[in-house]
C-alpha positions as CSV (number, residue, x, y, z in Angstrom):
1,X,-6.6,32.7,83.5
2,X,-7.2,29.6,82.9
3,X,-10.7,28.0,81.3
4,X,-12.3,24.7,82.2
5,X,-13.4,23.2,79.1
6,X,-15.5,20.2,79.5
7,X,-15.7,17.9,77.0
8,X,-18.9,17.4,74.8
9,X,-20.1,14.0,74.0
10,X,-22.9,13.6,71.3
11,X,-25.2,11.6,72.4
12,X,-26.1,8.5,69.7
13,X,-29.6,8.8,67.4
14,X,-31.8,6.6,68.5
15,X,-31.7,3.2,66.7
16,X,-34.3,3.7,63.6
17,X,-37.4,1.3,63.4
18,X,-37.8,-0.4,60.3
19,X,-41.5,-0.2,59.6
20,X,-43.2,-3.6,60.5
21,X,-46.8,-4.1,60.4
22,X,-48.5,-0.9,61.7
23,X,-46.6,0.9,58.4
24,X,-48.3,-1.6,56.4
25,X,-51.5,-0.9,57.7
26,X,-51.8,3.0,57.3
27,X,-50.6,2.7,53.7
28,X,-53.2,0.0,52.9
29,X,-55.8,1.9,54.9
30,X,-56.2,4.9,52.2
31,X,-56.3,2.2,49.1
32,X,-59.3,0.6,50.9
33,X,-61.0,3.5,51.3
34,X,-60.6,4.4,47.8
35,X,-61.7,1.3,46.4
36,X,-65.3,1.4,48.2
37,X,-65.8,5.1,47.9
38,X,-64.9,5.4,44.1
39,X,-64.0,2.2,42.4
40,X,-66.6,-0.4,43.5
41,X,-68.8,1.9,42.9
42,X,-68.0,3.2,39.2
43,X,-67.4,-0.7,38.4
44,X,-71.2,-1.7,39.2
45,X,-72.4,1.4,37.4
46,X,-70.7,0.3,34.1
47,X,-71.6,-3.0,34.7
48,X,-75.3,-1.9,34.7
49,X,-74.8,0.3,31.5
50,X,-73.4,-2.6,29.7
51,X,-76.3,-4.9,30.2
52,X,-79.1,-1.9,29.9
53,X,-77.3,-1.3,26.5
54,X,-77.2,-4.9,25.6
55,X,-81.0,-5.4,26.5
56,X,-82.1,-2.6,24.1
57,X,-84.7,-3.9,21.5
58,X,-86.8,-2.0,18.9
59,X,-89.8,-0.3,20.6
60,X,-88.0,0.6,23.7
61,X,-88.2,4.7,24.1
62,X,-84.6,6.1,25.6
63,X,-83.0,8.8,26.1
64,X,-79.2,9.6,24.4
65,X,-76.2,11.2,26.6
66,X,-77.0,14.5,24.6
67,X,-80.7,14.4,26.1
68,X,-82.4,13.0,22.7
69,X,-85.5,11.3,23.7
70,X,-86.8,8.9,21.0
71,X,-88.3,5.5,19.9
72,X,-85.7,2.7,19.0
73,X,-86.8,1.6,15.8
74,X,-83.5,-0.6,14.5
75,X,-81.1,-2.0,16.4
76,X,-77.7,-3.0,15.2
77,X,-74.1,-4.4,16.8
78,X,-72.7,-1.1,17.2
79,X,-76.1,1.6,16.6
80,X,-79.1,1.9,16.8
81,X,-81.5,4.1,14.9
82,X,-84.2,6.5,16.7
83,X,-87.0,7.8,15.8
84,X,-86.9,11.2,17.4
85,X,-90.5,13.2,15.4
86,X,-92.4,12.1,12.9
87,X,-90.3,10.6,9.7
88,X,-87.6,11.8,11.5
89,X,-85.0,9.0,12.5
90,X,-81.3,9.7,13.9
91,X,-78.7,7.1,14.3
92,X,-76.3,6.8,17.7
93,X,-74.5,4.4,19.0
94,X,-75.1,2.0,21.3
95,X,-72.9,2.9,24.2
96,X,-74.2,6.8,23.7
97,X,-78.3,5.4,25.4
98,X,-78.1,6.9,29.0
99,X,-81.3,5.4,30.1
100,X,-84.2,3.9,29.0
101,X,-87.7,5.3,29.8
102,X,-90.9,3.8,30.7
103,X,-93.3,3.0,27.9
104,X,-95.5,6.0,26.9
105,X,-93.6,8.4,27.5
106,X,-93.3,9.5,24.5
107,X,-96.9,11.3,23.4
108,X,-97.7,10.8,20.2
109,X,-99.9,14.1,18.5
């Protein structure tokens, strides 16, 4: 008995593609997204805190990051005391004013 064996050639892997410009182009893709969704963004919100917190002048009424709302009555280069009730003044820094409130909104009793 005799067995015909054919003979098995592997065929060769195609030739590999470096990656040219379309490569590029998906990984850069994601970054930009990123930047405009969440960067950009977060970048022009500090920038606004910054100059709100650098405009702040005795008289203005604010309110802290822990929700304090008060009068500015001193400012210095790194706090800035509040006067939160009557004859009751508390001292936070700068950087700690969230927002700034419209002029009367504090009612005094």
């Amino acid at each position: 008995m005799s067995l015909v064996i054919v003979d098995a050639f592997a065929q060769g892997a195609p030739a590999a593609q470096e990656p040219g410009m379309s490569g590029f182009l998906i990984m850069l893709i994601p970054i930009v997204v990123l930047w405009f969704l969440m960067i950009r963004p977060q970048m022009k919100r500090q920038k606004e805190h910054t100059k709100m917190v650098d405009a702040l002048a005795k008289g203005d009424e604010a309110v802290t990051n822990g929700g304090i709302l008060g009068r500015i009555t001193e400012v210095g280069d790194s706090f800035v005391t509040m006067e939160v009730a009557n004859n009751m003044e508390v001292k936070v820094q700068r950087q700690a004013i969230a927002t700034i409130m419209p002029k009367g909104t504090i009612k005094e009793s």
